[in-house]
Each structure stands twice: as structure tokens, then as C-alpha cells.
PDB file with SEQRES, HELIX, SHEET and CRYST1 records, atoms N, CA, C and O in Angstrom:
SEQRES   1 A   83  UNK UNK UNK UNK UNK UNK UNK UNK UNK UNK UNK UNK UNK          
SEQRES   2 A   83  UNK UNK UNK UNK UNK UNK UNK UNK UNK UNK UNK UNK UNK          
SEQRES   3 A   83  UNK UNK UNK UNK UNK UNK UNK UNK UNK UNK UNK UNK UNK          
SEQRES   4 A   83  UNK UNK UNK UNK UNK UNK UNK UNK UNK UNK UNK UNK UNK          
SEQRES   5 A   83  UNK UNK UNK UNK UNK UNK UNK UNK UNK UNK UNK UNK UNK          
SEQRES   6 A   83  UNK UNK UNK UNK UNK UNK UNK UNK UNK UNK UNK UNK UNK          
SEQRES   7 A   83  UNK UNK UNK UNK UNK                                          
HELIX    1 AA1 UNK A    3  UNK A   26  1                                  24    
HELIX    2 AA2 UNK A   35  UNK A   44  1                                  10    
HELIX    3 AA3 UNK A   46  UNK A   52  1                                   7    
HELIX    4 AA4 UNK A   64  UNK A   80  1                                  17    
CRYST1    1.000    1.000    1.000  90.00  90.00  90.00 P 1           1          
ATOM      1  N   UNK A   1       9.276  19.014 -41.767  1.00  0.00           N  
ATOM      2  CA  UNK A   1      10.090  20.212 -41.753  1.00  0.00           C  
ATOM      3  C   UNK A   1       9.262  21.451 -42.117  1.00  0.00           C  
ATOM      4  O   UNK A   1       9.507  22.544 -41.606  1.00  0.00           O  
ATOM      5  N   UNK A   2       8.177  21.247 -43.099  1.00  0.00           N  
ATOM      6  CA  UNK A   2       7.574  22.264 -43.041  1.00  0.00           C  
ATOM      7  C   UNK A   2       6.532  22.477 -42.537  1.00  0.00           C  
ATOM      8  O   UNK A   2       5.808  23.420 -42.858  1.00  0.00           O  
ATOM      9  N   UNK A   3       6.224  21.491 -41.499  1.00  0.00           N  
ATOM     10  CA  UNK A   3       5.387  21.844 -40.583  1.00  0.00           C  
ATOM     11  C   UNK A   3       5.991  22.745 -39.271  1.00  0.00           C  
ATOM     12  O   UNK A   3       5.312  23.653 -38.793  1.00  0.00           O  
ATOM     13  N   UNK A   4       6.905  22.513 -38.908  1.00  0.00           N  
ATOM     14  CA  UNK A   4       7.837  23.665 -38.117  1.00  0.00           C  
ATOM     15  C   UNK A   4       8.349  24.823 -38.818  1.00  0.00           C  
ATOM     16  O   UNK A   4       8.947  25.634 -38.111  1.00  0.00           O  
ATOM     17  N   UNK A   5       8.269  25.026 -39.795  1.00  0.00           N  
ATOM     18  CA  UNK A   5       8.439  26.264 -40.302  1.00  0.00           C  
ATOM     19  C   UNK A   5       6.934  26.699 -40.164  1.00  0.00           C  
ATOM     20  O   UNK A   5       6.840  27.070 -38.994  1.00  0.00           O  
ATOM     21  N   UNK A   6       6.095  26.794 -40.581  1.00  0.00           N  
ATOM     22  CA  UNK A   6       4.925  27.281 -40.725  1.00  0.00           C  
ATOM     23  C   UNK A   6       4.292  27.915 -38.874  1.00  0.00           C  
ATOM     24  O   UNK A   6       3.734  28.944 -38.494  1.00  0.00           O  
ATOM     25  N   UNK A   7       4.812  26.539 -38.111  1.00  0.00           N  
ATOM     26  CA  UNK A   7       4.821  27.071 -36.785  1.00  0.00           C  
ATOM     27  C   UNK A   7       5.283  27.722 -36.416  1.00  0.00           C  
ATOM     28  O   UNK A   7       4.811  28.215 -35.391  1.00  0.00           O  
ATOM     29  N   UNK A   8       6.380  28.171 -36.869  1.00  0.00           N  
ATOM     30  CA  UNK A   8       7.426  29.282 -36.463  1.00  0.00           C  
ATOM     31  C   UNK A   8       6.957  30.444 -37.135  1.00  0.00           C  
ATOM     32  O   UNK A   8       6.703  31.355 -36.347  1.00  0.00           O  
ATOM     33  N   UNK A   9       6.785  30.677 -38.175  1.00  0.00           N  
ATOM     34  CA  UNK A   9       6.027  31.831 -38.550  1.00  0.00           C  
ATOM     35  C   UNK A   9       4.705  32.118 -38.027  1.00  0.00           C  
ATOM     36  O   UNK A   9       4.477  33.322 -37.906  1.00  0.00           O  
ATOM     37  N   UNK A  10       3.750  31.305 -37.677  1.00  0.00           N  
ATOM     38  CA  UNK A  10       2.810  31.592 -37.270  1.00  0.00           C  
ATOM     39  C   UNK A  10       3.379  32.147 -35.433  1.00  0.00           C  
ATOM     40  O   UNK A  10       2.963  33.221 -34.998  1.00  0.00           O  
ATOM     41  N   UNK A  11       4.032  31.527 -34.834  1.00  0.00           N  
ATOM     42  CA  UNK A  11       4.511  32.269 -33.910  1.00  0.00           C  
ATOM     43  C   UNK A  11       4.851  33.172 -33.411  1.00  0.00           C  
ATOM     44  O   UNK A  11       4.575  33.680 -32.324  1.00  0.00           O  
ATOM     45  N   UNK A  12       5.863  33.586 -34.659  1.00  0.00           N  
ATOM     46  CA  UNK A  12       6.913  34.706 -34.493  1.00  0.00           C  
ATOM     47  C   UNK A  12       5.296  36.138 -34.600  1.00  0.00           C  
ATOM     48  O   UNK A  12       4.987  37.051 -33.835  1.00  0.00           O  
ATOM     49  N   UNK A  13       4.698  35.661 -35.877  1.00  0.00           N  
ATOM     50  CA  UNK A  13       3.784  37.101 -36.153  1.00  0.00           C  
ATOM     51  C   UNK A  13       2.745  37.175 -34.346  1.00  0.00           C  
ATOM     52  O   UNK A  13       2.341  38.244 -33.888  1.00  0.00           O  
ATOM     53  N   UNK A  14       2.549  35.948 -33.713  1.00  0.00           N  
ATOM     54  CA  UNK A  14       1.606  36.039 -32.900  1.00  0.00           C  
ATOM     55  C   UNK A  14       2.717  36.782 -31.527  1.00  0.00           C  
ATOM     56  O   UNK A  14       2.138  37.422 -30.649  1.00  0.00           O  
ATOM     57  N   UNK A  15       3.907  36.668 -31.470  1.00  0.00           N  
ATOM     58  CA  UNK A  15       4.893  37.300 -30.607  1.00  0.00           C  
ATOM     59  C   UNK A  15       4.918  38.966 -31.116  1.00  0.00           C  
ATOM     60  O   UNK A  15       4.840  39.950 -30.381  1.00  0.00           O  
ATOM     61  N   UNK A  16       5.026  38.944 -32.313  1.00  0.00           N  
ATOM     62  CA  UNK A  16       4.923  40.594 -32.545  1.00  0.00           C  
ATOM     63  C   UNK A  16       3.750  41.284 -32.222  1.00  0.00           C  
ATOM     64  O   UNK A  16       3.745  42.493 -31.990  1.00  0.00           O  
ATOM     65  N   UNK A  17       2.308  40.250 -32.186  1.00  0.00           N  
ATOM     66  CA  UNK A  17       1.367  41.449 -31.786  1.00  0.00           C  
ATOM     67  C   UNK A  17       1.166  41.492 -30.559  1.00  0.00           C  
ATOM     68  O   UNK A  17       0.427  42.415 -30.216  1.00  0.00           O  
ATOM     69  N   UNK A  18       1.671  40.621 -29.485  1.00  0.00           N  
ATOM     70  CA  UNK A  18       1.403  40.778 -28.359  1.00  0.00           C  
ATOM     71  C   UNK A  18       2.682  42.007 -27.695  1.00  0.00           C  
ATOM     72  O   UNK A  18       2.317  42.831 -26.857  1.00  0.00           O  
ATOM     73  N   UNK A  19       4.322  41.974 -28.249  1.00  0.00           N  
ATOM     74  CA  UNK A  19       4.731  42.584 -28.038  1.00  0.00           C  
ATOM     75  C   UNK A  19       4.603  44.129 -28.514  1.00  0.00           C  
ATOM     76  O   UNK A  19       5.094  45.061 -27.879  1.00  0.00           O  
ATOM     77  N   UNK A  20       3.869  44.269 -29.732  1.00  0.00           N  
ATOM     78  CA  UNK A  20       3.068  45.773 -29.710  1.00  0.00           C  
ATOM     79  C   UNK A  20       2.106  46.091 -28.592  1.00  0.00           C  
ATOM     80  O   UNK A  20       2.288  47.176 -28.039  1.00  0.00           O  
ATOM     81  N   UNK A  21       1.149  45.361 -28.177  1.00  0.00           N  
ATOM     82  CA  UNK A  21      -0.443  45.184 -27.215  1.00  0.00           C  
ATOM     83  C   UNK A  21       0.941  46.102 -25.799  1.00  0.00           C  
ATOM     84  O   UNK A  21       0.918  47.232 -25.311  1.00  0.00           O  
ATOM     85  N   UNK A  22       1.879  44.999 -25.609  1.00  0.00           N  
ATOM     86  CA  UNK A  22       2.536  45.579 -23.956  1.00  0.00           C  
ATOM     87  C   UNK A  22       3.458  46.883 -24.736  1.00  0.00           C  
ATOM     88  O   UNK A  22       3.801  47.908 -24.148  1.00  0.00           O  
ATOM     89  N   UNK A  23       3.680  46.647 -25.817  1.00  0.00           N  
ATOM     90  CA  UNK A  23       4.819  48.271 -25.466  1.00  0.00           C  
ATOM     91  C   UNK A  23       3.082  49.465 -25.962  1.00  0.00           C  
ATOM     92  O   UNK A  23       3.315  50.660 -25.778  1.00  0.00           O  
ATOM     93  N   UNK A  24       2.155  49.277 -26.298  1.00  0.00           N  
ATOM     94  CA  UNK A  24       1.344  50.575 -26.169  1.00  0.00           C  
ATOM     95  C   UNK A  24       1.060  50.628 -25.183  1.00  0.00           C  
ATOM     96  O   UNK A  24       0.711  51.756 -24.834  1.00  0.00           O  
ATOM     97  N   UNK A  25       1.008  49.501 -24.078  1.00  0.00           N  
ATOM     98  CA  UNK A  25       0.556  50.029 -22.785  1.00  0.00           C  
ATOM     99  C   UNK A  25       1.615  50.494 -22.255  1.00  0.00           C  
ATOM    100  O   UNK A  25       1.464  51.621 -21.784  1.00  0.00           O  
ATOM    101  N   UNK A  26       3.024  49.878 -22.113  1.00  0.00           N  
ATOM    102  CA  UNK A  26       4.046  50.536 -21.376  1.00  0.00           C  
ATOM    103  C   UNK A  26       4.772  51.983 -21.714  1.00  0.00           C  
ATOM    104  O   UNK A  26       5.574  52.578 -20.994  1.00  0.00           O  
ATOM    105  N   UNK A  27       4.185  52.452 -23.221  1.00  0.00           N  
ATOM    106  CA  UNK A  27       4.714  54.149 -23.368  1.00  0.00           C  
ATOM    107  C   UNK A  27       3.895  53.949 -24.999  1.00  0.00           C  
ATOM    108  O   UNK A  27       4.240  53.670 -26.147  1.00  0.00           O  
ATOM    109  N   UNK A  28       2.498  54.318 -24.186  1.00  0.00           N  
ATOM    110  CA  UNK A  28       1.670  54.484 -24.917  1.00  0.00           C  
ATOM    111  C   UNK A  28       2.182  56.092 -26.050  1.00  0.00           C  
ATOM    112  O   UNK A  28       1.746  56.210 -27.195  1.00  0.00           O  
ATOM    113  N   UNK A  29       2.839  56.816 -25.600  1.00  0.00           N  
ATOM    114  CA  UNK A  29       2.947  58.005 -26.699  1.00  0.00           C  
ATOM    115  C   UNK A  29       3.806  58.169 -26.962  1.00  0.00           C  
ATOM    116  O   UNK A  29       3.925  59.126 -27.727  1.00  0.00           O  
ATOM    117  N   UNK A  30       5.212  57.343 -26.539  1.00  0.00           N  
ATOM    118  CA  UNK A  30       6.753  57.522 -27.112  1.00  0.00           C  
ATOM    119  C   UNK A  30       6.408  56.785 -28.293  1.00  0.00           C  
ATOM    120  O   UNK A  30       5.499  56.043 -28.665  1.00  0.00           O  
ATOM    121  N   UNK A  31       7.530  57.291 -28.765  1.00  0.00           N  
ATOM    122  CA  UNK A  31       8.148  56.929 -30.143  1.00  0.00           C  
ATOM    123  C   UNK A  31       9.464  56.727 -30.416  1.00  0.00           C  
ATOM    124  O   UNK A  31      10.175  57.710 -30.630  1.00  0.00           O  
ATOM    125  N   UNK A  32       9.996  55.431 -30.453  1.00  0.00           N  
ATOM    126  CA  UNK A  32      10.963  54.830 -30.410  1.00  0.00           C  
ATOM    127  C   UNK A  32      11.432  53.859 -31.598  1.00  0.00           C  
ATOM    128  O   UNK A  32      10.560  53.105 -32.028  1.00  0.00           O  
ATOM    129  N   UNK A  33      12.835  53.781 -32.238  1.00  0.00           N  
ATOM    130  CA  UNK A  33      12.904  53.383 -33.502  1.00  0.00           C  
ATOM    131  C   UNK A  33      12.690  51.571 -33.175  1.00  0.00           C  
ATOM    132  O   UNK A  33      12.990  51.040 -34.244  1.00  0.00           O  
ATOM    133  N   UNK A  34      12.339  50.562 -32.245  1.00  0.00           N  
ATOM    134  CA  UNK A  34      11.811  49.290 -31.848  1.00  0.00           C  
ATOM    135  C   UNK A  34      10.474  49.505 -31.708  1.00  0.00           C  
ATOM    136  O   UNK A  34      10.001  48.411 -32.016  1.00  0.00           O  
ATOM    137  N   UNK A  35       9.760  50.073 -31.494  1.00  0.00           N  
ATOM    138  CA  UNK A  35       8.157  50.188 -30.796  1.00  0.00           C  
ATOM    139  C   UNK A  35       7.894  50.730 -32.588  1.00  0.00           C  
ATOM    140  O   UNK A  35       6.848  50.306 -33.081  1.00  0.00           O  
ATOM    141  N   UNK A  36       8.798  51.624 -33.516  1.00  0.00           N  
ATOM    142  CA  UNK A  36       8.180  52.047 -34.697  1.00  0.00           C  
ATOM    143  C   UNK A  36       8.042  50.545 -35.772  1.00  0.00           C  
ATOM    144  O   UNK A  36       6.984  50.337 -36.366  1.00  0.00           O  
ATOM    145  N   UNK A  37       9.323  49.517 -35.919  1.00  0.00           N  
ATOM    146  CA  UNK A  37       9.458  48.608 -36.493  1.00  0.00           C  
ATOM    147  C   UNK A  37       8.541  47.341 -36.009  1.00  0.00           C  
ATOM    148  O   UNK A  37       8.117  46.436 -36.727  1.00  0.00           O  
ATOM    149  N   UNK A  38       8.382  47.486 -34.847  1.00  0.00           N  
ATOM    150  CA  UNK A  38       7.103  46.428 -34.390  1.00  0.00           C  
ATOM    151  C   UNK A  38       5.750  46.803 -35.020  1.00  0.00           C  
ATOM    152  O   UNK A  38       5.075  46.217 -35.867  1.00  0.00           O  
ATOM    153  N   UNK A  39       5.566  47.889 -34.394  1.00  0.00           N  
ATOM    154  CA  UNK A  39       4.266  48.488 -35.125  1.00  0.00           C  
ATOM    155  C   UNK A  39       4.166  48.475 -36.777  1.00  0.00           C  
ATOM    156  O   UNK A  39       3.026  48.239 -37.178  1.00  0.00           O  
ATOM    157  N   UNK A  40       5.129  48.680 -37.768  1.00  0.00           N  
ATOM    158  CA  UNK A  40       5.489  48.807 -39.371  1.00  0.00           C  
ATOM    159  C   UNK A  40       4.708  47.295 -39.155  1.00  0.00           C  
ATOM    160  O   UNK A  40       3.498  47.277 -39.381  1.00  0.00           O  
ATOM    161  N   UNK A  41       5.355  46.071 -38.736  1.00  0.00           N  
ATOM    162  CA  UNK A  41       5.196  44.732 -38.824  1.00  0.00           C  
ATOM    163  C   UNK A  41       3.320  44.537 -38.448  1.00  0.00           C  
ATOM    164  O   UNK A  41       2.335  44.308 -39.148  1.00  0.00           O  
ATOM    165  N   UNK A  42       3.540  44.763 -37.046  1.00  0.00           N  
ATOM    166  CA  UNK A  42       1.937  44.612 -36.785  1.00  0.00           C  
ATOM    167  C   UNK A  42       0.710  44.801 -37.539  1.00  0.00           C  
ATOM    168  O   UNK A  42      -0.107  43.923 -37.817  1.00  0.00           O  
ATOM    169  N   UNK A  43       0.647  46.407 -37.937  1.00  0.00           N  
ATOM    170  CA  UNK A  43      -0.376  47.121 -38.210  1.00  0.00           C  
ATOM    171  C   UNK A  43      -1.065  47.056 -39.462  1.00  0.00           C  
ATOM    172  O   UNK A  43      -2.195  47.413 -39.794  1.00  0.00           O  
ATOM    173  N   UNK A  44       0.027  46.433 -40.175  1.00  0.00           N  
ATOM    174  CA  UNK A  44      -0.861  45.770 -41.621  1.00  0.00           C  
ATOM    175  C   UNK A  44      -2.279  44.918 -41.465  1.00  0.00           C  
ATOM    176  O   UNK A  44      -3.423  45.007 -41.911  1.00  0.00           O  
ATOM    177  N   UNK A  45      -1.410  43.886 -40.418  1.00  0.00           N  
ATOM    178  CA  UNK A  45      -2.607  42.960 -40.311  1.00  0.00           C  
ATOM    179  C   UNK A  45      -3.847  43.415 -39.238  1.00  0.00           C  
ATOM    180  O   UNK A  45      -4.939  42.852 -39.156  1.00  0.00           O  
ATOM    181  N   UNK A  46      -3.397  44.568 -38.449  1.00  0.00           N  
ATOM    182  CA  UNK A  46      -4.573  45.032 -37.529  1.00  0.00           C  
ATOM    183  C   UNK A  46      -5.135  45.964 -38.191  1.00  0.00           C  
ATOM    184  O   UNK A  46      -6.047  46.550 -37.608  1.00  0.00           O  
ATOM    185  N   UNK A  47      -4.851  46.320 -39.338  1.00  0.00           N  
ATOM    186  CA  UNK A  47      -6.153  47.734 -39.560  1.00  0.00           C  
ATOM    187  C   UNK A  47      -6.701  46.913 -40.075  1.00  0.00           C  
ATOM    188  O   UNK A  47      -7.498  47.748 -40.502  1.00  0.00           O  
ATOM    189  N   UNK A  48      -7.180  45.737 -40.598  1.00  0.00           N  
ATOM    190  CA  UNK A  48      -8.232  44.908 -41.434  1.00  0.00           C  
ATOM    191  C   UNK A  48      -9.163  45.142 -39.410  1.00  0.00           C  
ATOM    192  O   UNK A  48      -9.947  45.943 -38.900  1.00  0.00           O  
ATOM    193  N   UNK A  49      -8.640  44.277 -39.097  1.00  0.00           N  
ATOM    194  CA  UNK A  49      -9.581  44.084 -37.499  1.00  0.00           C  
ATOM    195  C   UNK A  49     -10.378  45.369 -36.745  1.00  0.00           C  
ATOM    196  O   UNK A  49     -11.476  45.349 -36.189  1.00  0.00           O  
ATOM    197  N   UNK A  50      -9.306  46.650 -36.949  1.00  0.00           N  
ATOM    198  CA  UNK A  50      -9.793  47.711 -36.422  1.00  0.00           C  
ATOM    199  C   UNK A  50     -11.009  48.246 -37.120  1.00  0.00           C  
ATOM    200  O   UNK A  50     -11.811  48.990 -36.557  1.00  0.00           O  
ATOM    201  N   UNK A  51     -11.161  47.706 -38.795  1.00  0.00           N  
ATOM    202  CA  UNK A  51     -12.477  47.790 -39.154  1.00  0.00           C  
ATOM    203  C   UNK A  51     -13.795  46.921 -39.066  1.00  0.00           C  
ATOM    204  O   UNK A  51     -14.953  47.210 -39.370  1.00  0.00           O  
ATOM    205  N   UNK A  52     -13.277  45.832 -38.583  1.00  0.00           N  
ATOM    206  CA  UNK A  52     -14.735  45.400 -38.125  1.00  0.00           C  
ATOM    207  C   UNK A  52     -14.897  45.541 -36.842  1.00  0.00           C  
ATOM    208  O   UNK A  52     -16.088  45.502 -36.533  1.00  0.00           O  
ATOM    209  N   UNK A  53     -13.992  45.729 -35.735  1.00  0.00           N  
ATOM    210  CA  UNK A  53     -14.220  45.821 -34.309  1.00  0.00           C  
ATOM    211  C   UNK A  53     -13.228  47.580 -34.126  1.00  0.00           C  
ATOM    212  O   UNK A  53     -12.035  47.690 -33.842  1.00  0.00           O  
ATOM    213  N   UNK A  54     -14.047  48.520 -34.353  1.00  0.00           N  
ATOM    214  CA  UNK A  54     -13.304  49.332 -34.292  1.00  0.00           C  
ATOM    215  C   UNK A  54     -12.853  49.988 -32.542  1.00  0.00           C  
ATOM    216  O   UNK A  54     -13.372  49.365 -31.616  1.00  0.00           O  
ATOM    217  N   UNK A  55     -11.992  51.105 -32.197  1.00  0.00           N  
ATOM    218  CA  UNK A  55     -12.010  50.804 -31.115  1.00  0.00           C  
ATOM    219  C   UNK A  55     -13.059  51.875 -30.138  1.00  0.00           C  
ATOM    220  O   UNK A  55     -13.210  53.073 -30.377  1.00  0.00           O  
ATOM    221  N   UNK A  56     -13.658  51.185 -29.107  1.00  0.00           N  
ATOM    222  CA  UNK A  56     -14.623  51.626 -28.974  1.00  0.00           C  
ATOM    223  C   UNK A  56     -14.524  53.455 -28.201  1.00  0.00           C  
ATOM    224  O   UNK A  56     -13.863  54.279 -28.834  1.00  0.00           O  
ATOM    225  N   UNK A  57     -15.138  53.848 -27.024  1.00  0.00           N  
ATOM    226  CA  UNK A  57     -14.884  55.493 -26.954  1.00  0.00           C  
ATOM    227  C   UNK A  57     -14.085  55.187 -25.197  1.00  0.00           C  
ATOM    228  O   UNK A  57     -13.545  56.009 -24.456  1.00  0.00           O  
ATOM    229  N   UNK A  58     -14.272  53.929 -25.030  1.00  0.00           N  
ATOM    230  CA  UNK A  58     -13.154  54.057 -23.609  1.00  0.00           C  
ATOM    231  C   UNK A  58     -11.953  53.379 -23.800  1.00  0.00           C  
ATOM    232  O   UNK A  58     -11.238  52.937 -22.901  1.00  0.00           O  
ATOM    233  N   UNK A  59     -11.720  53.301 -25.181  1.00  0.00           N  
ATOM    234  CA  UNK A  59     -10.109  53.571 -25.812  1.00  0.00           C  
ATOM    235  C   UNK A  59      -9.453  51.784 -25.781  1.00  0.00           C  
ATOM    236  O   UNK A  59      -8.254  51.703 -26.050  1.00  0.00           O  
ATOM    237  N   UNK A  60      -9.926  50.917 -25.583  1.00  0.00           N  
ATOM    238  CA  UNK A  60      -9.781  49.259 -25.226  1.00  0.00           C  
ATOM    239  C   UNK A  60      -9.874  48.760 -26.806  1.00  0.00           C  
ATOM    240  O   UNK A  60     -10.971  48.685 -27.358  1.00  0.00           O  
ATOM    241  N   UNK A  61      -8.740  48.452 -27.436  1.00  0.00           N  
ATOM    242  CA  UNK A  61      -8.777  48.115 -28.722  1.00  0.00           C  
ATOM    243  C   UNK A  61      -8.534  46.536 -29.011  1.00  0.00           C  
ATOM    244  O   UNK A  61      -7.465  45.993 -28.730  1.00  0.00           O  
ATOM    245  N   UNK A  62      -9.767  45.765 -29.673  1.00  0.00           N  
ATOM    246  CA  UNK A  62     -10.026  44.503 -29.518  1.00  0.00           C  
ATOM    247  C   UNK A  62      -9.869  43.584 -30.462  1.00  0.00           C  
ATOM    248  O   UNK A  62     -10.245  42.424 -30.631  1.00  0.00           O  
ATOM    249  N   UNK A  63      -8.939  44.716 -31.303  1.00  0.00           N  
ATOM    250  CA  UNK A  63      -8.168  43.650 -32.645  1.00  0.00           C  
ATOM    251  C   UNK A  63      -7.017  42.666 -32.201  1.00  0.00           C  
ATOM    252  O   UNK A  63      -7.008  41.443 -32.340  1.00  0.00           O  
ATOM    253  N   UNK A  64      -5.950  43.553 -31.577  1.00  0.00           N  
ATOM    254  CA  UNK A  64      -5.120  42.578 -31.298  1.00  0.00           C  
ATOM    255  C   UNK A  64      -6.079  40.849 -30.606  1.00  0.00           C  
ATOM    256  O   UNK A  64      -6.273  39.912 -31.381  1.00  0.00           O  
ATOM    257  N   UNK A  65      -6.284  40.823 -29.923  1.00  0.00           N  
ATOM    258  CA  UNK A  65      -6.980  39.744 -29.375  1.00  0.00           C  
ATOM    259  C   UNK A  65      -7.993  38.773 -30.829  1.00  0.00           C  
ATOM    260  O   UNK A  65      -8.089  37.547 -30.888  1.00  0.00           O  
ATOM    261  N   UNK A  66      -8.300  39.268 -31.325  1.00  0.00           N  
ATOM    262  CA  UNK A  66      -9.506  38.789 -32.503  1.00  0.00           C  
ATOM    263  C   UNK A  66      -8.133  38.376 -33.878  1.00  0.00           C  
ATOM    264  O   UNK A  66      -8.339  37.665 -34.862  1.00  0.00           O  
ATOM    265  N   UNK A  67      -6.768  39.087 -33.517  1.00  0.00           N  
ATOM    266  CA  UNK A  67      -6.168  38.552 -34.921  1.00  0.00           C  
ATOM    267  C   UNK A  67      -5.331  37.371 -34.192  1.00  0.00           C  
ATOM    268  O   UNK A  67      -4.983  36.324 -34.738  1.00  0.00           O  
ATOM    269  N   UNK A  68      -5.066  37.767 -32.783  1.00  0.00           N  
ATOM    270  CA  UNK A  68      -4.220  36.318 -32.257  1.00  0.00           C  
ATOM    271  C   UNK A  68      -5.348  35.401 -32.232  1.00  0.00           C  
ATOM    272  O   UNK A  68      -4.971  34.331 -32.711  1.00  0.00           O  
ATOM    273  N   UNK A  69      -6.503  35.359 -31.900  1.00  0.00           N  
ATOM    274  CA  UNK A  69      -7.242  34.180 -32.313  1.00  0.00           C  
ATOM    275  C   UNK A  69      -7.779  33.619 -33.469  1.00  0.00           C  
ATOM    276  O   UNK A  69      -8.493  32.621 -33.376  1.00  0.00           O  
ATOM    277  N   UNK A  70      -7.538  34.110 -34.508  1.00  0.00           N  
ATOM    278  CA  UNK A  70      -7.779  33.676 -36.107  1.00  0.00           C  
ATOM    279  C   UNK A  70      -5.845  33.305 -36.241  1.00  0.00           C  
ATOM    280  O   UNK A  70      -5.514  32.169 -36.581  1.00  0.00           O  
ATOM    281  N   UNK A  71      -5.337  33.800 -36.101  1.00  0.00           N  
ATOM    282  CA  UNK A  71      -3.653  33.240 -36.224  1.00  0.00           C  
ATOM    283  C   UNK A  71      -3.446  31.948 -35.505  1.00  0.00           C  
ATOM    284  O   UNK A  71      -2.696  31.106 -35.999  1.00  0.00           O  
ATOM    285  N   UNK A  72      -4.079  31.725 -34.338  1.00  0.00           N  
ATOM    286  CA  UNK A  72      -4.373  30.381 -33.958  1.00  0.00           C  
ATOM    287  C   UNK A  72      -4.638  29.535 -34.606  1.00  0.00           C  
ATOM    288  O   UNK A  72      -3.977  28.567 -34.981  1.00  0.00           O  
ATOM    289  N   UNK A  73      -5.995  29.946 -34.857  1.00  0.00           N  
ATOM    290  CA  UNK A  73      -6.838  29.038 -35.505  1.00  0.00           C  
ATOM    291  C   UNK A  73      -6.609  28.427 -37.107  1.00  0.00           C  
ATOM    292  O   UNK A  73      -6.822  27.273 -37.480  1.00  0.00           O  
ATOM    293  N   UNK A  74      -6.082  29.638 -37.959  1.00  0.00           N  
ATOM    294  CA  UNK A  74      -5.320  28.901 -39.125  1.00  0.00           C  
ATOM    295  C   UNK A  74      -4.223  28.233 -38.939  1.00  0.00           C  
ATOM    296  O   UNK A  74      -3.809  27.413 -39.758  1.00  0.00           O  
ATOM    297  N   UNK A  75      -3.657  28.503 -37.879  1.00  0.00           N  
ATOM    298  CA  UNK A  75      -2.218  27.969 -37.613  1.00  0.00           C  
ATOM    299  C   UNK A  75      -2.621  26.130 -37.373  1.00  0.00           C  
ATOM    300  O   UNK A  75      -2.140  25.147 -37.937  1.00  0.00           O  
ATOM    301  N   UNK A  76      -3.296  26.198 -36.694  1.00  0.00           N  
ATOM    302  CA  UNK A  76      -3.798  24.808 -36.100  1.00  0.00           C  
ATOM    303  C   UNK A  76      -4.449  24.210 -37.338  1.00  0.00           C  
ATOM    304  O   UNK A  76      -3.929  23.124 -37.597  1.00  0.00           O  
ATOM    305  N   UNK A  77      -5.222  24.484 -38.024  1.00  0.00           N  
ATOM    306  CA  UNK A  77      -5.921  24.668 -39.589  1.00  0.00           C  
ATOM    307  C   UNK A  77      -5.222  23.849 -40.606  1.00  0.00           C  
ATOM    308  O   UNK A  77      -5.574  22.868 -41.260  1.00  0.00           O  
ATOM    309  N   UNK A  78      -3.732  24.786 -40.528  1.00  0.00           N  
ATOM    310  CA  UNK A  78      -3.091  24.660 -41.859  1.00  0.00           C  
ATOM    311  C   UNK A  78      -2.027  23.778 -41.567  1.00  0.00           C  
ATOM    312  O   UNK A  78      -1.290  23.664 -42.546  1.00  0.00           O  
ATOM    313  N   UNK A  79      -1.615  23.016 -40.455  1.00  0.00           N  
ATOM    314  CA  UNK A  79      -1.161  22.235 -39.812  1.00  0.00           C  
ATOM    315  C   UNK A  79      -1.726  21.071 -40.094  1.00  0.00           C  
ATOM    316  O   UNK A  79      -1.281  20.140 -40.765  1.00  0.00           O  
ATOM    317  N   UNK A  80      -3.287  21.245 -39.234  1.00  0.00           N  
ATOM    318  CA  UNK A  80      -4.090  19.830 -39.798  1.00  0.00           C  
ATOM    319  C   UNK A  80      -4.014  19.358 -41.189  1.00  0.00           C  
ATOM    320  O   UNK A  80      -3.596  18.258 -41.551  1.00  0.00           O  
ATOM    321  N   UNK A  81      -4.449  20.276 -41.906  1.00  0.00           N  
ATOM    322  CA  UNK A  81      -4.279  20.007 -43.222  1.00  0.00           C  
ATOM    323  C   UNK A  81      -3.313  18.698 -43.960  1.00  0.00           C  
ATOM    324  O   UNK A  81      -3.479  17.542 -44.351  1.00  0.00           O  
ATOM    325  N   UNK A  82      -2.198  19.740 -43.853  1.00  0.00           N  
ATOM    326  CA  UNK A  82      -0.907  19.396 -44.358  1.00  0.00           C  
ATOM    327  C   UNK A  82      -0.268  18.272 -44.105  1.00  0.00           C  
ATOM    328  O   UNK A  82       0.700  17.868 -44.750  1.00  0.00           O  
ATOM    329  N   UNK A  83      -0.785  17.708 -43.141  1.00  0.00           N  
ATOM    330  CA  UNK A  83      -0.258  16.478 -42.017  1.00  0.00           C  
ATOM    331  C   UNK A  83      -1.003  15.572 -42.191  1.00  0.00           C  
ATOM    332  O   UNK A  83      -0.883  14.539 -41.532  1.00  0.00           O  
TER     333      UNK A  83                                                      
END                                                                             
């Protein structure tokens, strides 16, 4: 049982950053009270990333991608573990 919980959280956070990644591309400069509460959620865990891979000068920001693959990877991790 708490191996499906843990999956589910590790999920749900890996669904929020991909659904930030498509709403900056789909209205990259609106501001909307869903696109603000996704982002509140997201951005904690991406400004750690935006400092080691910051984004570069043709604007392609390569955190999202680098935190869904460490969220993987503990996910799968802390799974093994536990089991």
C-alpha cells in the first residue's frame, strides 16, 4: 500500500511539471489563476535545476527534463528499496 502511494506522488509531481513545460509553450506570457497554481507547485523544485543548467541565450530551458529524470529515478530507487 505504500508502495502505491509513493507512486502516486511521485507521479502526480512528474504530471505537474510536464503540464507547466506545455502550458509555457501554449501561452507563454498569459497569466492565468491554473497556469499561476501549477507554476506555485512546480517552481520550487525547478529553481534548484535552473541553477545548475541554467537557461541558455536561445531561451530552451533544460530543467524540466533533468528533474523528470531524477523523479524517475528516485521513484524507481525508493521503490526498490522498500520492497
Amino acid at each position: 500500500m505504500i508502495l502505491f502511494f509513493i507512486s502516486i506522488v511521485f507521479k502526480v509531481i512528474q504530471a505537474l511539471v510536464l503540464l507547466n513545460v506545455i502550458l509555457s509553450f501554449i501561452m507563454p506570457y498569459e497569466r492565468n489563476e491554473f497556469k499561476t497554481i501549477v507554476s506555485n507547485l512546480t517552481e520550487p523544485l525547478l529553481k534548484y535545476f535552473r541553477v545548475i543548467i541554467p537557461v541558455g541565450s536561445f531561451g530552451f530551458d533544460l530543467a524540466p527534463m533533468l528533474l523528470l529524470f531524477l523523479l524517475e529515478f528516485a521513484e524507481r530507487g525508493l521503490i526498490a528499496i522498500l520492497s
